[in-house]
C-alpha positions as CSV (number, residue, x, y, z in Angstrom):
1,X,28.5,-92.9,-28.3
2,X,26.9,-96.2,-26.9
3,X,27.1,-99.7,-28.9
4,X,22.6,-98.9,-29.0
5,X,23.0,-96.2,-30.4
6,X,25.6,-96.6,-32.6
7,X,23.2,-99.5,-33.5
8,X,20.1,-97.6,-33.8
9,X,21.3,-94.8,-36.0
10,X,23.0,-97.3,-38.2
11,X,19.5,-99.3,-38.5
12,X,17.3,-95.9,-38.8
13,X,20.2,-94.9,-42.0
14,X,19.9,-98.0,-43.5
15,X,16.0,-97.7,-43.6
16,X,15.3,-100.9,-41.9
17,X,14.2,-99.5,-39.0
18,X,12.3,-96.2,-39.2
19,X,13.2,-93.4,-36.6
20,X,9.7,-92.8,-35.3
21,X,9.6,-96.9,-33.9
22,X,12.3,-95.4,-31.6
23,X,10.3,-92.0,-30.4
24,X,9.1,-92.5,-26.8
25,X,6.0,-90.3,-25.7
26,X,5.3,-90.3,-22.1
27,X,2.1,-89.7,-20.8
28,X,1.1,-86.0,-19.9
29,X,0.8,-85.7,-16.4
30,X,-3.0,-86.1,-15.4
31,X,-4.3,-83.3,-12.7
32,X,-6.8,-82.6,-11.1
33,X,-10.0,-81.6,-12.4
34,X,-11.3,-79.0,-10.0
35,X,-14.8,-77.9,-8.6
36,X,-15.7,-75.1,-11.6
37,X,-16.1,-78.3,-14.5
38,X,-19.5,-77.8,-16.8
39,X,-20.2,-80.6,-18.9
40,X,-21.1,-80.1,-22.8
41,X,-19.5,-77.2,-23.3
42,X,-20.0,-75.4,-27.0
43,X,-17.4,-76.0,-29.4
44,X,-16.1,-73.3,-30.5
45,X,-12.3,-72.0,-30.7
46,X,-13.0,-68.3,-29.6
47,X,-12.7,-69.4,-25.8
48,X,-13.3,-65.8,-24.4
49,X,-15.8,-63.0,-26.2
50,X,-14.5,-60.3,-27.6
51,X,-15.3,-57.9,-25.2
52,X,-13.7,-60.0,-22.5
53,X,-11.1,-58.0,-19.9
54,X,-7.8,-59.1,-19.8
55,X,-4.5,-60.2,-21.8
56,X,-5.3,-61.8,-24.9
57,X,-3.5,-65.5,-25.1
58,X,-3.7,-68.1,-28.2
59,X,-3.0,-71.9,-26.9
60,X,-2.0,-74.2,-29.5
61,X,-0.9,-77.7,-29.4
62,X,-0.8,-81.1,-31.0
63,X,-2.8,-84.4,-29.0
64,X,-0.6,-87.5,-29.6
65,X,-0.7,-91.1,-28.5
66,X,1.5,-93.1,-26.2
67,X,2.5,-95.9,-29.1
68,X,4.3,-94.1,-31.4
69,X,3.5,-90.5,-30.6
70,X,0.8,-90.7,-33.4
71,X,-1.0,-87.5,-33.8
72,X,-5.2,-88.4,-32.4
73,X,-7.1,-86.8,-35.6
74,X,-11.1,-86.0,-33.8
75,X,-9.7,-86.0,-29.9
76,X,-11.9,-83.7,-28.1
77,X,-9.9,-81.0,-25.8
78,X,-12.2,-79.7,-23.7
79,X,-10.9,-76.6,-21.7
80,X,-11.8,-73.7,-18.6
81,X,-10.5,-71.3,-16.7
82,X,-11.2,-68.2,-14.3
83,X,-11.3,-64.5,-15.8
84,X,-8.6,-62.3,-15.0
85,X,-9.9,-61.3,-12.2
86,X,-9.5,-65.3,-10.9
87,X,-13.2,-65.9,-11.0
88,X,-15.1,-68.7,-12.6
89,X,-18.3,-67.4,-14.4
90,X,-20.8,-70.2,-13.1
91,X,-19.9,-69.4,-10.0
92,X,-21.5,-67.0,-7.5
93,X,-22.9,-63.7,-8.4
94,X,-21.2,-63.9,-12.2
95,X,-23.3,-67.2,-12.5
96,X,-25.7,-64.9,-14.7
97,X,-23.6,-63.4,-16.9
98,X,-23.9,-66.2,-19.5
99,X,-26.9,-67.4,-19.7
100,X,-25.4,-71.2,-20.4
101,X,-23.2,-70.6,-18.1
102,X,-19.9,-71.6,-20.4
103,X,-18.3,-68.1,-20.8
104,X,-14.6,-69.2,-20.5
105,X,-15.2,-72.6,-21.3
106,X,-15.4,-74.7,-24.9
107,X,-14.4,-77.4,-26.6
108,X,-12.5,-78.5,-29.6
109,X,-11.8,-81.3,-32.1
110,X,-8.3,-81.3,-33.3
111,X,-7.3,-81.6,-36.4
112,X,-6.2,-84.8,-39.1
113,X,-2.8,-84.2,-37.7
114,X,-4.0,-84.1,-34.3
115,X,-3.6,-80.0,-33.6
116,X,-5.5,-77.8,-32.0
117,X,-5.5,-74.1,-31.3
118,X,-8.0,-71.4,-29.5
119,X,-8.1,-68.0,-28.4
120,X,-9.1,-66.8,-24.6
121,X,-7.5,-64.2,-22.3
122,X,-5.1,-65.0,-19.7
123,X,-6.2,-66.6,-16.6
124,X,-6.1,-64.9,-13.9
125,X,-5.3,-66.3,-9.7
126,X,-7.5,-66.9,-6.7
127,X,-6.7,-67.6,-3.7
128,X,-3.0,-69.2,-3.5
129,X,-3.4,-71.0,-6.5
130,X,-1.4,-70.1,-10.2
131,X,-2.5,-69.3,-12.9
132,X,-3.5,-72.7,-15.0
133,X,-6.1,-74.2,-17.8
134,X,-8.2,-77.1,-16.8
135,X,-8.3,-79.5,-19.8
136,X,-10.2,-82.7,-20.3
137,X,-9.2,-84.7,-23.7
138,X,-10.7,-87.6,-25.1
139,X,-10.2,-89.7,-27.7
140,X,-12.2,-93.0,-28.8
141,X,-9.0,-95.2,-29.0
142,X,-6.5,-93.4,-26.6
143,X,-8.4,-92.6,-23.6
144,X,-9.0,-89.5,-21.5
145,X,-6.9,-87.4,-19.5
146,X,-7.7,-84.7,-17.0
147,X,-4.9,-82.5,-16.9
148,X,-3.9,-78.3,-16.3
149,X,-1.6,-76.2,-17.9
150,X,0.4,-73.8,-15.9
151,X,2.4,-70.8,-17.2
152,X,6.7,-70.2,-16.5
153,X,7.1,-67.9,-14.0
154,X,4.0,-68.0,-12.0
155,X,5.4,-66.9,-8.5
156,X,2.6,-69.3,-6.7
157,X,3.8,-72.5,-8.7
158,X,6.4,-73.7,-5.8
159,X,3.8,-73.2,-3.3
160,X,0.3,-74.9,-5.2
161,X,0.0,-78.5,-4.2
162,X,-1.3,-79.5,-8.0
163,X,1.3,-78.1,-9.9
164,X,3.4,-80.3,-11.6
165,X,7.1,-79.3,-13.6
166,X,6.0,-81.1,-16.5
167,X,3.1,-78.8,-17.0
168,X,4.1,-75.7,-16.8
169,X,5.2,-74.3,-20.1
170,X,6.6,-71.0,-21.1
171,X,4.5,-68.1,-22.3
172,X,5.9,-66.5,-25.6
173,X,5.7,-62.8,-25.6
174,X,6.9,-61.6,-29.0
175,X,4.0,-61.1,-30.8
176,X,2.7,-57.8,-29.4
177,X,-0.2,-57.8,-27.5
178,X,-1.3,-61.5,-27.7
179,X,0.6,-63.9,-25.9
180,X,1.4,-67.7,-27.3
181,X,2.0,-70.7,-25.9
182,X,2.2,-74.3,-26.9
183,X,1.5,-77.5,-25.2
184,X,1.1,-80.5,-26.4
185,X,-0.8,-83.4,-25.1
186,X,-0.1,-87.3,-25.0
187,X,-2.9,-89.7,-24.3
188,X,-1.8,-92.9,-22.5
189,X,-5.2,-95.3,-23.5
């Protein structure tokens, strides 16, 4: 063990230095935000309807800040993807299907301990890009990030100019028929 660190846990047992004024939060990775964005978005945690085709897929998460890793009570993550067929509703001949034009899209606050969570399908690929979620988050004192989250194992990942290690997560498959996965967010302000 290093003298530091020796050092540090000796200070953080001693309660003179808390643990959490050592955490280090890096950043998520911006990316970019793509053609298909809609501003204004409803809020709403239901992402896709009900009757919508294709694998159901619940996204949770937590949006922190780069001092401290803070949890950001009231950031606003908004998020969109393609359908499973890899087409974006406002785009094309689908652009009538929803009136607004925001099926697949919406926004949320997160929570006092900076959570989120929201329930949509699985996106699915077009042309040679992977699957992915566009997100925009903002919050007041933080900042704003435009980012994507990409899912493990997506064959097209080595191959996609935009996608980046650090934001590809892993999808969890043991719930049944809905799929879960996690990814959490760290505004740099």
């Amino acid at each position: 063990m290093t003298t530091g660190r020796r050092l540090i846990l000796k200070f953080g047992m001693l309660g003179l230095m808390p643990f959490s004024a050592f955490a280090v939060c890096r950043q998520t990775e911006p990316n970019a935000l793509g053609p298909f964005y809609r501003r204004d978005a409803p809020f709403r945690s239901a992402i896709a309807a009900p009757d919508e085709p294709g694998q159901i897929l619940r996204v949770a998460g937590k949006v922190s800040g780069v001092g401290g890793c803070r949890p950001l009570a009231g950031a606003v993550v908004d998020i969109w993807h393609a359908n499973e067929e890899g087409q974006y509703y406002d785009v094309g001949s689908e652009a009538g299907s929803d009136p607004q034009g925001y099926r697949l899209r919406g926004r949320l606050l997160t929570s006092g301990a900076g959570e989120y969570e929201f329930l949509t399908i699985l996106p699915g690929t077009y042309g040679s890009r992977p699957r992915h979620i566009h997100y925009v988050v903002h919050h007041p004192q933080a900042g704003s990030l435009i980012t994507q989250l990409y899912f493990e194992g997506d064959p097209r990942l080595d191959s996609d100019f935009l996608a980046r290690e650090s934001l590809v997560m892993a999808i969890d498959k043991s719930s049944g028929d809905t799929l879960k996965i996690r990814f959490d967010i760290v505004l740099g302000g």
